[in-house]
Steps between C-alpha positions, in 0.01 A plus 500: 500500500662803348357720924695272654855485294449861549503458919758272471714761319473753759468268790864408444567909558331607813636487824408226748607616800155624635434088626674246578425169695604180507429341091498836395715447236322191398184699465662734323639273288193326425259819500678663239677208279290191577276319195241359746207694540404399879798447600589886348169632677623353849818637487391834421229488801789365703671824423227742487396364896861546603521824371651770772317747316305569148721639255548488131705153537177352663309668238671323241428165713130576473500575168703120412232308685265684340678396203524115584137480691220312392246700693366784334338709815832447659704636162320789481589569890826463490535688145329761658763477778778506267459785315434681827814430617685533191761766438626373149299579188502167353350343822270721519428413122475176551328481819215716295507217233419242786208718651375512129516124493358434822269736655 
C-alpha cells in the first residue's frame, strides 16, 4: 500500500526518544517495517500505550495502524489522531487520505 511505504519512509527519520520500554525496539521494529498486519497493529498499540507523551512520533504510530487495521471505526480514529498530531506535511497528507478512506 503506496500510505504505508510512505510511513515507513519517514518513520525511519523521526526521533524515538520520546518512549522507551522494555521491546521497544522490537515494536518499533515491527510497527514500522513488519509485513504482518496484526502483528504490525499490536506493535504500534504497544507503542502508542507506552507513549510518555503524544507527539508527532506517536502520531505517525497512529497513523501505521491505521494503515495496517482491519477495523474501519477504529482507522478513522486513529487517522484522525494522526494528522492531529502531525507536524510533517506528508503525514498530515496521508493521514487525510486514511480519514477519506475510513470515516
Amino acid at each position: 500500500m503506496r500510505v504505508s511505504k510512505l510511513l515507513l519512509a519517514l518513520a525511519l527519520t523521526v526521533p524515538t526518544q520520546a518512549i522507551a520500554y522494555d521491546g521497544f525496539e522490537a515494536d518499533f521494529a515491527v510497527c514500522t517495517q513488519g509485513n504482518n498486519k496484526g502483528e504490525v497493529v499490536a506493535a504500534c498499540t504497544r507503542l502508542i500505550d507506552n507513549a510518555a507523551a503524544e507527539n508527532a512520533t506517536i502520531g505517525m504510530f497512529y497513523g501505521l495502524r491505521a494503515a495496517n487495521n482491519d477495523d474501519p471505526a477504529q482507522n478513522c480514529r486513529d487517522a484522525r489522531k494522526s494528522l492531529e498530531l502531525a507536524e510533517d506535511d506528508a503525514i498530515k497528507g496521508l493521514s487525510q487520505q486514511l480519514i477519506a478512506a475510513n470515516c
